[in-house]
VOBA-1610 file (N, C-alpha, C; in pm, whole numbers, padded with zeros to 5 digits, always signed):
BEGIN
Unk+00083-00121+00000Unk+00000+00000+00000Unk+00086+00125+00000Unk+00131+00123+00059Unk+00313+00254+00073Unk+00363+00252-00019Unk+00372+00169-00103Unk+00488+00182-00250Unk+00393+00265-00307Unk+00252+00190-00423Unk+00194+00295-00425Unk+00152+00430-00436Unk+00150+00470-00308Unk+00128+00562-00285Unk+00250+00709-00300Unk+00378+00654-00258Unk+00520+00632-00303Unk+00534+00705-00468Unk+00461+00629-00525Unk+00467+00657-00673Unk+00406+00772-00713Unk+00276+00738-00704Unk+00163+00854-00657Unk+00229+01031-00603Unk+00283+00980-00487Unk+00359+01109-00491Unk+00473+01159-00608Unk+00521+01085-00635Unk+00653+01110-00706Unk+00590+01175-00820Unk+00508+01054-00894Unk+00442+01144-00967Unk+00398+01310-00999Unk+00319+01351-00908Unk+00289+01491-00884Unk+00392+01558-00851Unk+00477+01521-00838Unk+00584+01602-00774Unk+00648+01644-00963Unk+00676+01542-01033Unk+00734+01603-01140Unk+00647+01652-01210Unk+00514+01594-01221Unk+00403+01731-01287Unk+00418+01863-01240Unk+00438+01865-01110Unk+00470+02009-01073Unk+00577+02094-01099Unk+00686+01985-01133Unk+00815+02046-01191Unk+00778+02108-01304Unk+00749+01983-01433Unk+00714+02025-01514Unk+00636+02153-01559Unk+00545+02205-01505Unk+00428+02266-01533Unk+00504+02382-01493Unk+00546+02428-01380Unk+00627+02521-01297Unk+00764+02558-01416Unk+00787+02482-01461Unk+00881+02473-01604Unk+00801+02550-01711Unk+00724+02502-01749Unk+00675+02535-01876Unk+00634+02674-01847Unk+00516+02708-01715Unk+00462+02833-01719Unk+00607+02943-01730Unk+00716+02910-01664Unk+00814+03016-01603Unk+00840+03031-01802Unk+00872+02919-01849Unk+00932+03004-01992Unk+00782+03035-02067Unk+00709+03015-02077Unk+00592+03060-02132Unk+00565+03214-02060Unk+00564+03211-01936Unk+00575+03410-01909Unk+00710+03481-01951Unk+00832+03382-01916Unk+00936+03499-01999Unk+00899+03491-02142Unk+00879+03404-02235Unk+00832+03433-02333Unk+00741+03561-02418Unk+00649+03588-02314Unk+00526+03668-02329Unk+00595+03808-02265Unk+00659+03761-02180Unk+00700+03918-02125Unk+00819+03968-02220Unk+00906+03853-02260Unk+00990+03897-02391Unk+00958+03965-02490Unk+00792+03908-02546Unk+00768+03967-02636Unk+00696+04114-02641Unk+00619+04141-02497Unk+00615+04234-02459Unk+00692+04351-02492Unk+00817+04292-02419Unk+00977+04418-02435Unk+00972+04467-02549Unk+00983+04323-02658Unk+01006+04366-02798Unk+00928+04445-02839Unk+00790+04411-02812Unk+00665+04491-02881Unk+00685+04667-02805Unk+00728+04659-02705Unk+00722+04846-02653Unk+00828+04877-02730Unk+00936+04823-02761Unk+01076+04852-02796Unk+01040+04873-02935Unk+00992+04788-03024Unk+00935+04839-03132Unk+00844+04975-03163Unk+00793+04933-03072Unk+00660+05060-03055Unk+00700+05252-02991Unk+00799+05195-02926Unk+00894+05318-02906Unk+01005+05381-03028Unk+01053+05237-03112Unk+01126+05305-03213Unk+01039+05388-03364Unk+00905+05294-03377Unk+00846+05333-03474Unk+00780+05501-03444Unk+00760+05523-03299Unk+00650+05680-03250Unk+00778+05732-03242Unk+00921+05719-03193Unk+01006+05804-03192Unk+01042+05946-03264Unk+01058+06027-03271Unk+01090+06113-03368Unk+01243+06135-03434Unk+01292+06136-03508Unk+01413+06134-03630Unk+01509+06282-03565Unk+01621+06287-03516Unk+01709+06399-03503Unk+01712+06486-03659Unk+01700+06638-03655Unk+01703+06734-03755Unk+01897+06701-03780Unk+01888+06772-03843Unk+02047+06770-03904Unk+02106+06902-04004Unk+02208+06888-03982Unk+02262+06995-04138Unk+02421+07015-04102Unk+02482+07020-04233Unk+02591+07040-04281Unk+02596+07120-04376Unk+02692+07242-04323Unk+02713+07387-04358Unk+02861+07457-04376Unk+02882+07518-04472Unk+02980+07550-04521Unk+02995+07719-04515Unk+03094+07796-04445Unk+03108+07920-04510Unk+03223+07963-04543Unk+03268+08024-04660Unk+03407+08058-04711Unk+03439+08229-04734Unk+03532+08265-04686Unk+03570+08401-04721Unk+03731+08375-04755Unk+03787+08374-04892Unk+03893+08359-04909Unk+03975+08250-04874Unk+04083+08255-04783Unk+04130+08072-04737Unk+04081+08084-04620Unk+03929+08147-04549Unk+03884+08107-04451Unk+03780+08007-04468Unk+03756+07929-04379Unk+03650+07828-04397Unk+03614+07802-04264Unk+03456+07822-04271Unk+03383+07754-04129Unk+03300+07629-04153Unk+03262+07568-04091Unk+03250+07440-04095Unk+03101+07419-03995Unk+03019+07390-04001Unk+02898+07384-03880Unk+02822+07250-03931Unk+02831+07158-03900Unk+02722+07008-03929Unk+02693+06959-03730Unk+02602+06886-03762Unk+02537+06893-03652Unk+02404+06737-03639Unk+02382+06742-03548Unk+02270+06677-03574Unk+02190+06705-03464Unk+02019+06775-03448Unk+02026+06786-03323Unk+01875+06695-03314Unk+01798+06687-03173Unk+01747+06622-03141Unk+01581+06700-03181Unk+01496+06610-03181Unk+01339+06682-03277Unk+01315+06795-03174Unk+01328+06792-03057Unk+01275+06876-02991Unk+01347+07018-02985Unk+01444+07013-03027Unk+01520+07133-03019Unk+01548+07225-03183Unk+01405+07231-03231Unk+01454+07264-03364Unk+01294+07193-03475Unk+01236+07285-03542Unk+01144+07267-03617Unk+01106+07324-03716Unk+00954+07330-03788Unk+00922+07411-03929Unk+00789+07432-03882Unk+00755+07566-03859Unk+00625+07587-03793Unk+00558+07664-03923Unk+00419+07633-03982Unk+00340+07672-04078Unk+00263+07770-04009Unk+00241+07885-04085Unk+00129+08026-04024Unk+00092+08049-04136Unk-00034+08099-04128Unk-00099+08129-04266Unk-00223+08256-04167Unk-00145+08400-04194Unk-00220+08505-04139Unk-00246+08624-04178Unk-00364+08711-04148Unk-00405+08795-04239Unk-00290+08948-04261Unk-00283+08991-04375Unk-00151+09084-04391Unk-00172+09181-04300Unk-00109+09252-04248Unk-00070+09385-04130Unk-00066+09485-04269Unk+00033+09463-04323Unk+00065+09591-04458Unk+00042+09546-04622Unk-00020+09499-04593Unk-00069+09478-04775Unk-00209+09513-04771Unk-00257+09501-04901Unk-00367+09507-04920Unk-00492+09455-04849Unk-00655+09440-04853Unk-00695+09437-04734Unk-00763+09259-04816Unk-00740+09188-04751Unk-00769+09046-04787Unk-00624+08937-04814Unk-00541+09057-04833Unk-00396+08950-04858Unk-00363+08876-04711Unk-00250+08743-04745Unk-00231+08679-04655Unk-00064+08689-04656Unk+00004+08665-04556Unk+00109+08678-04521Unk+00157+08494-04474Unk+00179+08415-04562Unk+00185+08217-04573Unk+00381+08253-04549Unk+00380+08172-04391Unk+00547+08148-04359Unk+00532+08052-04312Unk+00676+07983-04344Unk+00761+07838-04239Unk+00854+07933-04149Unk+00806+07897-04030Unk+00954+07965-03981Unk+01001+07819-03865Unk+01128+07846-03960Unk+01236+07728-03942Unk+01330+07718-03828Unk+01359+07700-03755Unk+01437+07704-03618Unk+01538+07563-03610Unk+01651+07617-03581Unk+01756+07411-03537Unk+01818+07527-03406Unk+01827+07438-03311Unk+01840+07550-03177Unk+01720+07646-03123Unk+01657+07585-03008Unk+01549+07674-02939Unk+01599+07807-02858Unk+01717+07795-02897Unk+01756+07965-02801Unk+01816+08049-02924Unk+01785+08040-03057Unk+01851+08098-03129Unk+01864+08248-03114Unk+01773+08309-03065Unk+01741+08440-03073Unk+01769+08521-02894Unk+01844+08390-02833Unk+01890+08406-02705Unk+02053+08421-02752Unk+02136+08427-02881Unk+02217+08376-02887Unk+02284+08292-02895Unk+02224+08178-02900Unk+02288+08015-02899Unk+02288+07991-03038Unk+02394+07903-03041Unk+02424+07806-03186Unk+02340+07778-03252Unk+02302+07819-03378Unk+02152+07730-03448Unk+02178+07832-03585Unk+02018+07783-03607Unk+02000+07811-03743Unk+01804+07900-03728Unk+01815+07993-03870Unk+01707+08106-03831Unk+01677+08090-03955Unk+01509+08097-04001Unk+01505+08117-04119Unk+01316+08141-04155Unk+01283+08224-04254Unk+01134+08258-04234Unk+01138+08250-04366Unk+01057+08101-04406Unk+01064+08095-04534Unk+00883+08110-04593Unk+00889+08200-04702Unk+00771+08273-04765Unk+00711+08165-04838Unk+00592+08128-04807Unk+00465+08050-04887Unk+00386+08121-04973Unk+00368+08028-05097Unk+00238+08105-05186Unk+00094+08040-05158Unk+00005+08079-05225Unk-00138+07994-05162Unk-00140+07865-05210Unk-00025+07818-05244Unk-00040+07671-05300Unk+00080+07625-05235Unk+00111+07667-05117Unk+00225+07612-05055Unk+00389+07573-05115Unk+00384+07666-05225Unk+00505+07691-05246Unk+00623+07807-05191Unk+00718+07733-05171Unk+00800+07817-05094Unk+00900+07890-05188Unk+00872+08020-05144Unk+00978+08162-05242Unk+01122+08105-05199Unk+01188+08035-05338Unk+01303+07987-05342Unk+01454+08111-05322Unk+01427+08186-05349Unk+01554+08324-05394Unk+01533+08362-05216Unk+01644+08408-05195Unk+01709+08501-05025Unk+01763+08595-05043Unk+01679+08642-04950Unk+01751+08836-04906Unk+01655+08854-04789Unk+01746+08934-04715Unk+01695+08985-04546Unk+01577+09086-04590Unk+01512+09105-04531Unk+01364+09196-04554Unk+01311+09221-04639Unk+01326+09118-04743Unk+01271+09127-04845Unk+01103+09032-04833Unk+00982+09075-04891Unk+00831+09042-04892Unk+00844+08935-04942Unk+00936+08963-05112Unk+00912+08867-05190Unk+01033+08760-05186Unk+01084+08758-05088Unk+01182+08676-05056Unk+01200+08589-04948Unk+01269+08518-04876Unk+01306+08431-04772Unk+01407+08427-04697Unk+01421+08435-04593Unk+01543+08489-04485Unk+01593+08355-04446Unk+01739+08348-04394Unk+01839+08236-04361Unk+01910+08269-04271Unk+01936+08288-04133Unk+02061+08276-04083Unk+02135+08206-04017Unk+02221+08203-03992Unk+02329+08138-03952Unk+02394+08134-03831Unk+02446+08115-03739Unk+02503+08138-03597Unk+02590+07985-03582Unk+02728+08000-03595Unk+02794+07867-03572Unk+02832+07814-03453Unk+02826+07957-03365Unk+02901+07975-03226Unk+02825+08032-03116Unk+02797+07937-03012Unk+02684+08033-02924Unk+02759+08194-02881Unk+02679+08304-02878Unk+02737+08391-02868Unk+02859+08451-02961Unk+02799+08374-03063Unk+02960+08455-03181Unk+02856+08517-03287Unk+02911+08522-03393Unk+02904+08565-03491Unk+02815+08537-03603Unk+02688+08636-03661Unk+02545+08583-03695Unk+02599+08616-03834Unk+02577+08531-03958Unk+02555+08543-04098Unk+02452+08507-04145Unk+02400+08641-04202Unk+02277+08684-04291Unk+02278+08671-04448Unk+02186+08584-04472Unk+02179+08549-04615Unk+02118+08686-04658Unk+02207+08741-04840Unk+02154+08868-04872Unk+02102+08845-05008Unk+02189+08720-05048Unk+02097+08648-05173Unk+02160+08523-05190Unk+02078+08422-05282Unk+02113+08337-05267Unk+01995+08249-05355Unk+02024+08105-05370Unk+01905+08014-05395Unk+01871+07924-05232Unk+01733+07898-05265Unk+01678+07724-05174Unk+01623+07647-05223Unk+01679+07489-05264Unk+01598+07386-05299Unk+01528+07301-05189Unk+01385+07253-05225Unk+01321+07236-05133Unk+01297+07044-05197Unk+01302+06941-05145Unk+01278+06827-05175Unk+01190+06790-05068Unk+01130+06686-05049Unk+01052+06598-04992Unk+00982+06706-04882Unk+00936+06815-04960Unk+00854+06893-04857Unk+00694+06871-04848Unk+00661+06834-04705Unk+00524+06803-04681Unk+00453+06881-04554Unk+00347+06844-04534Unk+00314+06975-04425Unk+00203+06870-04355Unk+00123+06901-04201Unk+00029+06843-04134Unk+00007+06979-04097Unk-00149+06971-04127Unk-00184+07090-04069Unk-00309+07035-03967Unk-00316+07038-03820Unk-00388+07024-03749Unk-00595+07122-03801Unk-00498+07260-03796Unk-00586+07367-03895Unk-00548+07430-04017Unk-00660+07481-04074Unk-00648+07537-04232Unk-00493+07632-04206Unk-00482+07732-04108Unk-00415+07814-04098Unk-00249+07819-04002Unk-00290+07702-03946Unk-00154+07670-03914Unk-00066+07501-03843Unk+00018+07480-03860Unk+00083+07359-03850Unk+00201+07343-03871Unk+00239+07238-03906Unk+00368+07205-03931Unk+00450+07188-04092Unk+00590+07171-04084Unk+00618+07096-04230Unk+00782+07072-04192Unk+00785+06929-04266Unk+00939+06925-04269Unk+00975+06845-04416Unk+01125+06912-04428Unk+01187+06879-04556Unk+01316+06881-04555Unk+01394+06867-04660Unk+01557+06889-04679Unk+01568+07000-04761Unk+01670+07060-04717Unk+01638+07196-04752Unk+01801+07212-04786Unk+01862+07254-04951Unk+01975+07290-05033Unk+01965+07413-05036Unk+02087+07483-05002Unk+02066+07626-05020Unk+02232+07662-05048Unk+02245+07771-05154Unk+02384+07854-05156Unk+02356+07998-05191Unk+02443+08067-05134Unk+02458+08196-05130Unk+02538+08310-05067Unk+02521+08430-05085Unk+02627+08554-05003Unk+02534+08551-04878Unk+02638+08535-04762Unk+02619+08528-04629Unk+02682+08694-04576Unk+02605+08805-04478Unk+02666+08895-04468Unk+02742+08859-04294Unk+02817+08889-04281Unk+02878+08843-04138Unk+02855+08989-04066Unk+02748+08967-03922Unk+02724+09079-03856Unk+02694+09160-03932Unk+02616+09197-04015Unk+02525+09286-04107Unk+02655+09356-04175Unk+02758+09333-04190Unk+02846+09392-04227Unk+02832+09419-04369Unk+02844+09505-04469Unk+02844+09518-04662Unk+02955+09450-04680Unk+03065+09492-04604Unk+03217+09463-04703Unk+03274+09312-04649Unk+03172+09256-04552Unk+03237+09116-04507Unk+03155+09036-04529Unk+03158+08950-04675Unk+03065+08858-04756Unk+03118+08734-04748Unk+03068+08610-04711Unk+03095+08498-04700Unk+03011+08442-04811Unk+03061+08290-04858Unk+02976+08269-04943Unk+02922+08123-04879Unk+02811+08090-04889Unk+02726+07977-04795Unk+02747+07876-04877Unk+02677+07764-04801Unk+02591+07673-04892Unk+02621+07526-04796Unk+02520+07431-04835Unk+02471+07316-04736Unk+02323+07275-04726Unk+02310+07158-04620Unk+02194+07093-04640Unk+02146+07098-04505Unk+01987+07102-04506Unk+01973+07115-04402Unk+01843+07019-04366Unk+01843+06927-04274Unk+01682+06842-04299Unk+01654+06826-04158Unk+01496+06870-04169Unk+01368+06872-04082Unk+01296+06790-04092Unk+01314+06689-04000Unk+01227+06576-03988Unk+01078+06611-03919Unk+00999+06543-03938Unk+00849+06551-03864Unk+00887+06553-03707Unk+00735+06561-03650Unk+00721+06515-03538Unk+00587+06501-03569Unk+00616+06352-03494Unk+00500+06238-03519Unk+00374+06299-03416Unk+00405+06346-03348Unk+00248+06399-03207Unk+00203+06496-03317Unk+00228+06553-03458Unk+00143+06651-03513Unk+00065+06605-03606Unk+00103+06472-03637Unk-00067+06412-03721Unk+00076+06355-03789Unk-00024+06314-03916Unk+00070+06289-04058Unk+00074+06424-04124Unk+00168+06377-04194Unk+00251+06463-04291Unk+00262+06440-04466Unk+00152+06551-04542Unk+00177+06513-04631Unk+00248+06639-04746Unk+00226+06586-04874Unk+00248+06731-04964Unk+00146+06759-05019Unk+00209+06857-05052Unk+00071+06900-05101Unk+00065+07007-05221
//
C-alpha cells in the first residue's frame, strides 16, 4: 500500500516540476515579447534627429557647422495670417524654421522665415527683408558671430506639411541652399554659404503630407 502511494507522490511532484517549467518560460516568453513589442513601438512613435551640414568661405577662410540635433530642439512651424501691410484680404503664408530653441537668445543654431504662396510653395531666392523673398541665418558659435543670407538660392525636396488647422501647423523637408552670407550685417564682409539642411516631422502633429 506505501509503495503505491510512493509513486503517486513522485508522480505529482514532477508534474509540478514540469508545469512550474513550462509556465516560467511561457511568461518569460510573453513578457519577452512584450519588451520587444514596446521597444518596437517606441522606435516606430520616436521622432528622427534634424540635421545639417554647412559651409562658409571668405577667401582661405572656412567655417565648418554640421550637426545633428534632437526633434525637440529645432522645427518648421506653418502660419498662414491675415496681412498687417498689404492690401486688405492678402495673406502673409510662412515656415519659420528654427535648429536651436535659443537661437534668438544667442545660442548656436539656425534662423530662417521661409515665404509660402497659396499653394504652398515656398519663395526659393534670399535676401533679409525682403516680402518677396526668404530669410536664412546662420550662428555657428553660441554667442559669436550671426551670418545673414543677402541672396542666394533654396531647394526644397521631400517637402510636406500636417496641418492640425487650415491656418496653421507644421512641415518638414531637406532643404539645399547657396549663397552671399553677410557676417554681422556687415556690406564689405561677404561669406559665401551653402549646405543641407533636414527637418524631420514630429509624429504627435498628425501625418505629414504634400501637397
Amino acid at each position: 500500500m506505501i509503495q503505491p502511494i510512493k509513486k503517486i507522490l513522485l508522480s505529482m511532484l514532477l508534474f509540478s516540476i514540469v508545469f512550474t517549467s513550462c509556465n516560467d518560460k511561457k511568461n518569460a516568453s510573453v513578457n519577452d515579447t512584450k519588451e520587444e513589442s514596446t521597444n518596437d513601438k517606441k522606435e516606430k512613435v520616436g521622432d528622427e534627429d534634424h540635421s545639417f551640414d554647412i559651409t562658409l568661405t571668405k577667401g582661405s577662410e572656412t567655417i565648418e557647422f554640421s550637426d545633428a540635433v534632437a526633434s525637440s530642439e529645432g522645427g518648421a512651424i506653418y502660419n498662414d495670417q491675415k496681412s498687417f501691410s498689404g492690401e486688405k484680404g492678402e495673406r502673409d503664408r510662412t515656415i519659420m524654421m528654427f535648429v536651436g530653441k535659443k537661437y534668438n537668445r544667442g545660442k548656436a543654431g539656425i534662423f530662417s522665415i521661409i515665404r509660402v504662396d497659396e499653394n504652398w510653395k515656398p519663395f526659393t531666392n534670399i535676401k533679409r527683408g525682403d516680402k518677396s523673398a526668404s530669410t536664412l541665418s546662420i550662428r555657428p558659435k553660441e554667442n559669436g558671430d550671426e551670418f545673414n543670407g543677402v541672396s542666394g538660392t533654396l531647394t526644397f525636396s521631400n517637402l510636406k506639411f500636417v496641418l492640425p488647422v487650415p491656418i496653421t501647423g507644421a512641415a518638414c523637408f531637406t532643404l539645399d541652399f547657396e549663397g552671399d552670407f553677410q557676417k554681422n550685417a556687415k556690406k564689405e564682409n561677404v561669406y559665401q554659404g551653402s549646405g543641407t539642411i533636414v527637418i524631420s516631422p514630429e509624429r504627435e502633429m498628425g501625418v505629414y503630407k504634400k501637397k
